[in-house]
MOPAC internal coordinates of N, CA, C and O (Angstrom, degrees):
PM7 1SCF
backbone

  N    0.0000 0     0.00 0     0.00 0    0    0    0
  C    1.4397 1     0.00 0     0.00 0    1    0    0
  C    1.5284 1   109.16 1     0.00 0    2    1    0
  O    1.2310 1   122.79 1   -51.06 1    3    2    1
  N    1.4561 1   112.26 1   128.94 1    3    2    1
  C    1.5633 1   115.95 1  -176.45 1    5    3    2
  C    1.5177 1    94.53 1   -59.83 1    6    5    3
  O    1.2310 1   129.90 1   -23.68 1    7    6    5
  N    1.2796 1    98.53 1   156.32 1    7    6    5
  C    1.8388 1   119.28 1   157.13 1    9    7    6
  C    1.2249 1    91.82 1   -88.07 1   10    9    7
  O    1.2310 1   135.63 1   -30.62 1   11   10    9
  N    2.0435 1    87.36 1   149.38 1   11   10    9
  C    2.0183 1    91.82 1   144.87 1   13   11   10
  C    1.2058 1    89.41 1  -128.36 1   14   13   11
  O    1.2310 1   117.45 1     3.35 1   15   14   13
  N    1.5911 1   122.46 1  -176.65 1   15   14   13
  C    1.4885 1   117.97 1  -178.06 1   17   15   14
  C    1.6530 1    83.30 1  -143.60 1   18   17   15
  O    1.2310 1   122.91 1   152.08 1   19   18   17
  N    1.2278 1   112.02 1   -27.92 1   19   18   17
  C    1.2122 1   119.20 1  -160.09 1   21   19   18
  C    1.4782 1   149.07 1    73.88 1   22   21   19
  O    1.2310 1   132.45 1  -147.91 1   23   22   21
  N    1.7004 1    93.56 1    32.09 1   23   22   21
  C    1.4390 1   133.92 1  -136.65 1   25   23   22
  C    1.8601 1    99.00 1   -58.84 1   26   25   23
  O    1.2310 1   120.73 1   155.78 1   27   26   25
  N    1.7005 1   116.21 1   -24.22 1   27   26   25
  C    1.2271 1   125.67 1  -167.46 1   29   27   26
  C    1.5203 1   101.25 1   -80.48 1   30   29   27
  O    1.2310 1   118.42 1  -139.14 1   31   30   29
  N    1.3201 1   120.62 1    40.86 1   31   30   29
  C    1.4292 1   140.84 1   172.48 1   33   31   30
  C    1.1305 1   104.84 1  -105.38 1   34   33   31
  O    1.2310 1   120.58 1   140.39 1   35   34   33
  N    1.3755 1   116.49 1   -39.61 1   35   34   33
  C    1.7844 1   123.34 1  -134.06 1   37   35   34
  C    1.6675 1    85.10 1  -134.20 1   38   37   35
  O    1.2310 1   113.22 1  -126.45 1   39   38   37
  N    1.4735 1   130.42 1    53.55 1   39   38   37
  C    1.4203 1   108.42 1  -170.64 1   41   39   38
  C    1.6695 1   103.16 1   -73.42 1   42   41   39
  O    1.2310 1   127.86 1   -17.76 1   43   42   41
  N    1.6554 1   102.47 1   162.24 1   43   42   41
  C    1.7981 1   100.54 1   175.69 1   45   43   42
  C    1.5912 1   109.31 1    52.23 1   46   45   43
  O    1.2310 1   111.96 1  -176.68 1   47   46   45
  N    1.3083 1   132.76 1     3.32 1   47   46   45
  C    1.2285 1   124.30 1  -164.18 1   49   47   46
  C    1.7827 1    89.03 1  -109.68 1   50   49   47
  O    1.2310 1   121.23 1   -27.93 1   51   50   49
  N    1.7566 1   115.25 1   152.07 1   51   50   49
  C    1.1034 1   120.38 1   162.29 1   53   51   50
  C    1.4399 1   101.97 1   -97.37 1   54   53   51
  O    1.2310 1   116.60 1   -27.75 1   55   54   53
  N    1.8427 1   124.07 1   152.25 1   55   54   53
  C    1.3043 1   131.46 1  -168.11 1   57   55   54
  C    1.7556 1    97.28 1  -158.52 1   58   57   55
  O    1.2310 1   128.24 1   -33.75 1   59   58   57
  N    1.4292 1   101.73 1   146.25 1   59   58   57
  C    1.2861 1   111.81 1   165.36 1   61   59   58
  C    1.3624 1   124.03 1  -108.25 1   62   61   59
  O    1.2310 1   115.56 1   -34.91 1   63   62   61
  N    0.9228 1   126.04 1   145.09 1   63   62   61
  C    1.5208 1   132.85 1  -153.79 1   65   63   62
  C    1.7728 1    93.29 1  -130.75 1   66   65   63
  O    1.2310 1   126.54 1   -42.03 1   67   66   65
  N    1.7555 1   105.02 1   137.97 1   67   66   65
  C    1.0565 1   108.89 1   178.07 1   69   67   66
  C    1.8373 1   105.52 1   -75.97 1   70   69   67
  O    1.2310 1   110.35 1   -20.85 1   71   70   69
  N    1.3940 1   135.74 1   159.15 1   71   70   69
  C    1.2906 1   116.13 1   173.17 1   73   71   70
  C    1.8323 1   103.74 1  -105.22 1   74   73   71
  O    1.2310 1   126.15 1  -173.11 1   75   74   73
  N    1.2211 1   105.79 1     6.89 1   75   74   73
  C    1.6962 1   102.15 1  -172.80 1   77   75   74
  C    1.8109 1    87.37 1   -96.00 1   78   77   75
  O    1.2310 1   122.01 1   143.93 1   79   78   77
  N    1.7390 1   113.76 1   -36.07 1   79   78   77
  C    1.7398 1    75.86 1  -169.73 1   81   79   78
  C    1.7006 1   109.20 1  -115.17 1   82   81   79
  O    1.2310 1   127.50 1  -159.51 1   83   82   81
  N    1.5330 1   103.17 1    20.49 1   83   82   81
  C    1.9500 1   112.46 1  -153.91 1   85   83   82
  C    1.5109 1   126.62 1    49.79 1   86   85   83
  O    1.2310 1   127.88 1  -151.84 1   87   86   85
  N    1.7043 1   102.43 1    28.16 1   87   86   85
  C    1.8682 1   108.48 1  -176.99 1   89   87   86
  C    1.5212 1    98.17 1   -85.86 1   90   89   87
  O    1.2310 1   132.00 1   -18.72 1   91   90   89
  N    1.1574 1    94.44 1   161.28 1   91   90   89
  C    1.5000 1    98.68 1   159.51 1   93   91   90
  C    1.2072 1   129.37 1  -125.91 1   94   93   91
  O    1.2310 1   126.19 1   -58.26 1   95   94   93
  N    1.7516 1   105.70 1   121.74 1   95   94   93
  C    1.7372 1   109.89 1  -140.44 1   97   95   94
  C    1.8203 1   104.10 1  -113.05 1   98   97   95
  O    1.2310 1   131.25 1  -165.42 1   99   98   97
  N    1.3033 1    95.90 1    14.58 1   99   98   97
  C    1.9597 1    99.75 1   176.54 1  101   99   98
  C    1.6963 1   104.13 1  -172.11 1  102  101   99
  O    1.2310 1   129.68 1   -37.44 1  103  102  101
  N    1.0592 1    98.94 1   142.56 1  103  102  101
  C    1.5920 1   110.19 1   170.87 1  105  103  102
  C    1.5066 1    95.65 1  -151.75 1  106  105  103
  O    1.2310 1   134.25 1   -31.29 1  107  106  105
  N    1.6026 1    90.04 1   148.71 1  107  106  105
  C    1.4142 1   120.39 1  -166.78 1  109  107  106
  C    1.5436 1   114.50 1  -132.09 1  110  109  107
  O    1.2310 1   116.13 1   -10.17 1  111  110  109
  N    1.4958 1   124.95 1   169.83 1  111  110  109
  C    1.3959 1   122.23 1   168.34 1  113  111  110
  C    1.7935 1   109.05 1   -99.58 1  114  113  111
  O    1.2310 1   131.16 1   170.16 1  115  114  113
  N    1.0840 1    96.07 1    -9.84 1  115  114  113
  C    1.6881 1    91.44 1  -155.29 1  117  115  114
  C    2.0721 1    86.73 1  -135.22 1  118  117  115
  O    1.2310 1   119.20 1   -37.09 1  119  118  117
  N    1.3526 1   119.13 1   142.91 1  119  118  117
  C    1.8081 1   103.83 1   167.08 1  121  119  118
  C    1.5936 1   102.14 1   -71.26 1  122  121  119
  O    1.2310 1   115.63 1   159.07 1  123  122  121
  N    1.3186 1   125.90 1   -20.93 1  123  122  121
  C    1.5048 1    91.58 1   175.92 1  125  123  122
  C    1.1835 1   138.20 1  -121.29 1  126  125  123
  O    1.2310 1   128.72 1  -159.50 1  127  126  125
  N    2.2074 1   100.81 1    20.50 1  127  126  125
  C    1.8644 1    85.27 1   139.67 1  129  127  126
  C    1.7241 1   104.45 1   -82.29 1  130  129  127
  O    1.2310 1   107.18 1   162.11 1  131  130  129
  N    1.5353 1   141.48 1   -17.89 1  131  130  129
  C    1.1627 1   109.34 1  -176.78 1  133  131  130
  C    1.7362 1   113.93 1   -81.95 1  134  133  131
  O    1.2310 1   124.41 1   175.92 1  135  134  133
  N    0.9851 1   109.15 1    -4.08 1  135  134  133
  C    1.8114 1   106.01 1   155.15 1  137  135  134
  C    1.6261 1   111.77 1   -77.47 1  138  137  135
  O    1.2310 1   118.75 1   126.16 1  139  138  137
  N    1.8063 1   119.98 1   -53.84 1  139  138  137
  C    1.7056 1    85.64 1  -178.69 1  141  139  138
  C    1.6610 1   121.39 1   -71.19 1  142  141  139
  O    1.2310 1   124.52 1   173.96 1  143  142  141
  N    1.7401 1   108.93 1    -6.04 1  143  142  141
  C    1.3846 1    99.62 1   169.94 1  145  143  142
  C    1.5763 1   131.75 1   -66.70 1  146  145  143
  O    1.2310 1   130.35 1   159.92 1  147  146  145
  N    1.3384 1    97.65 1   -20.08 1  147  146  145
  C    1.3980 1   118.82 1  -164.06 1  149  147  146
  C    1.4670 1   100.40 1   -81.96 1  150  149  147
  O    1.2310 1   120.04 1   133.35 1  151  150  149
  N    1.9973 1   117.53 1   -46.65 1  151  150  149
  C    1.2015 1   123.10 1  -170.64 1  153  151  150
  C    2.2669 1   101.31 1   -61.81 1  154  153  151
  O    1.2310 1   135.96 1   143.12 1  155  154  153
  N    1.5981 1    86.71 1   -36.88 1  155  154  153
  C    1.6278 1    81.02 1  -164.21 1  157  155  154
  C    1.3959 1   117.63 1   -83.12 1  158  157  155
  O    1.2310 1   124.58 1  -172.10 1  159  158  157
  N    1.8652 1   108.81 1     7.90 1  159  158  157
  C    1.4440 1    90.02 1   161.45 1  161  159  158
  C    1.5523 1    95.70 1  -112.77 1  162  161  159
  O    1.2310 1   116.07 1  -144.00 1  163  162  161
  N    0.9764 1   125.08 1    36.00 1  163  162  161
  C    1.5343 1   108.97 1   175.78 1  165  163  162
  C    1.4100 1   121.60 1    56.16 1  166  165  163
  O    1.2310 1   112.42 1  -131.03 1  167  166  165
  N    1.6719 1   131.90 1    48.97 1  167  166  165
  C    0.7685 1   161.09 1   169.03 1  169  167  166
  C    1.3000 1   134.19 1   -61.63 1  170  169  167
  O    1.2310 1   113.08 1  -119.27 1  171  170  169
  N    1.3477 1   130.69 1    60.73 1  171  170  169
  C    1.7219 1   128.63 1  -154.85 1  173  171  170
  C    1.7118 1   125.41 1   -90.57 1  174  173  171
  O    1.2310 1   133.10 1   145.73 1  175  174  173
  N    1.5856 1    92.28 1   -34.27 1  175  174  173
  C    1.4174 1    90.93 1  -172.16 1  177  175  174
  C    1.8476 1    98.15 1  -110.91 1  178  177  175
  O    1.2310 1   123.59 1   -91.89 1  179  178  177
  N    1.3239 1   110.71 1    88.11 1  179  178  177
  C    1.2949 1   125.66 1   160.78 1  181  179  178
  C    1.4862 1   131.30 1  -167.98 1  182  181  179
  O    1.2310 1   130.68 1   -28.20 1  183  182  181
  N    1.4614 1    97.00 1   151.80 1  183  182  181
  C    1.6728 1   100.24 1  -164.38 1  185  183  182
  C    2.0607 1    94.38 1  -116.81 1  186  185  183
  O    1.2310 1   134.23 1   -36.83 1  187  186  185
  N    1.5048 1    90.09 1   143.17 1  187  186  185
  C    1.8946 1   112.28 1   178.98 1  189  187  186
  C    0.7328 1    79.86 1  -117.37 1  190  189  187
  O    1.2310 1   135.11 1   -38.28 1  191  190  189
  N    1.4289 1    88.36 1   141.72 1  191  190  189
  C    1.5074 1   139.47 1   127.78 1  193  191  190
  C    1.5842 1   126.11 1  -155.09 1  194  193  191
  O    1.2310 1   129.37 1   -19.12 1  195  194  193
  N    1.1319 1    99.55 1   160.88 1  195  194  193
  C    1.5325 1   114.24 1   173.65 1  197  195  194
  C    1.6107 1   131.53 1   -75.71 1  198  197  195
  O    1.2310 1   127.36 1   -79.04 1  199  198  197
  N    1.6758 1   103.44 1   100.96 1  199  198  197
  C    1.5159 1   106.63 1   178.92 1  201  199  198
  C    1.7029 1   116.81 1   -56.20 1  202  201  199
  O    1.2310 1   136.38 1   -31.82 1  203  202  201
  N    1.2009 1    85.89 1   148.18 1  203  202  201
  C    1.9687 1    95.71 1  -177.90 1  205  203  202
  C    1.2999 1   106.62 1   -85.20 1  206  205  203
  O    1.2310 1   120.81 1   -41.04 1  207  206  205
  N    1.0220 1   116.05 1   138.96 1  207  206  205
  C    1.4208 1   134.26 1  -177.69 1  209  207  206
  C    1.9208 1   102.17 1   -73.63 1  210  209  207
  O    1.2310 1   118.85 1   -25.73 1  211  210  209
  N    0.9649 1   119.80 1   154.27 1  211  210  209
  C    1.6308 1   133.74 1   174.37 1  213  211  210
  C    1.8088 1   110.52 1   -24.87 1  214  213  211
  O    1.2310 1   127.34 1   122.03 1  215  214  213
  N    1.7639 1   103.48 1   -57.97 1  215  214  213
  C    1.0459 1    94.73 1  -165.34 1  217  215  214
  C    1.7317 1   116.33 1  -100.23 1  218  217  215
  O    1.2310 1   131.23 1  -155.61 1  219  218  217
  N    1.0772 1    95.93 1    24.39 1  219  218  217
  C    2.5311 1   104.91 1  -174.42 1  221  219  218
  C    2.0971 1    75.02 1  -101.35 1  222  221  219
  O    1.2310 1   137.38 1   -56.06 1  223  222  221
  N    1.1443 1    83.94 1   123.94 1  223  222  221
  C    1.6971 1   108.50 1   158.02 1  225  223  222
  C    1.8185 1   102.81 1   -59.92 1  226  225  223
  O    1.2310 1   130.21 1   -32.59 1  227  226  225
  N    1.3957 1    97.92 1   147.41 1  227  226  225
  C    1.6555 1    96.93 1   161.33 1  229  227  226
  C    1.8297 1   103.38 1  -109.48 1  230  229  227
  O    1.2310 1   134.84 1   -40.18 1  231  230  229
  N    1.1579 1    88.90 1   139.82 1  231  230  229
  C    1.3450 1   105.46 1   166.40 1  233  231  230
  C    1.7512 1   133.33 1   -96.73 1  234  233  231
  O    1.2310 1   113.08 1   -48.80 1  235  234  233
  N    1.0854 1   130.68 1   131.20 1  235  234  233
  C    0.7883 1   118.56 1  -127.01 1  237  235  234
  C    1.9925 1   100.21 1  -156.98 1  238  237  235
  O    1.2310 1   112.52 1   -65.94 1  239  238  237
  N    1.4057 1   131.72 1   114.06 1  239  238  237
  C    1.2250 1   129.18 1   176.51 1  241  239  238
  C    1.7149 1    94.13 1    82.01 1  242  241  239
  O    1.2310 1   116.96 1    20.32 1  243  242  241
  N    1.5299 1   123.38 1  -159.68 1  243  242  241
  C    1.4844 1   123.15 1  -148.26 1  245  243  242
  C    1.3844 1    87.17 1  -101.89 1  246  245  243
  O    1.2310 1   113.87 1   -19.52 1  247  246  245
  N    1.1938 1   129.20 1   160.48 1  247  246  245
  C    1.5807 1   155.23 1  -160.84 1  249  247  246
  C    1.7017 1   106.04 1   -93.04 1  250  249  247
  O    1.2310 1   120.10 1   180.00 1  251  250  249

């Protein structure tokens, strides 16, 4: 089943996403205030990355 995260919220923005419920529980400008945000709430089960802004293509299947 596809995810959505709904990442075209958060364009250019980095965000962490819980992986137990697919929310997204921090967004940041930079990955490492959303890493010391992440470290200072004690944050374990989540995966970053950086949503694409409108105009970066997604890529998608083998290259």
């Amino acid at each position: 089943m596809p995810r959505n995260w709904h990442l075209e919220r958060y364009p250019g923005k980095y965000v962490a996403i819980d992986v137990t419920t697919d929310e997204v529980v921090l967004v940041a400008d930079t990955p490492k205030e959303l890493h010391d945000e992440i470290q200072a709430q004690g944050l374990t089960n989540v995966a970053t990355m950086r949503a694409p802004t409108e105009d970066e293509p997604l890529f998608v299947g083998p290259g």
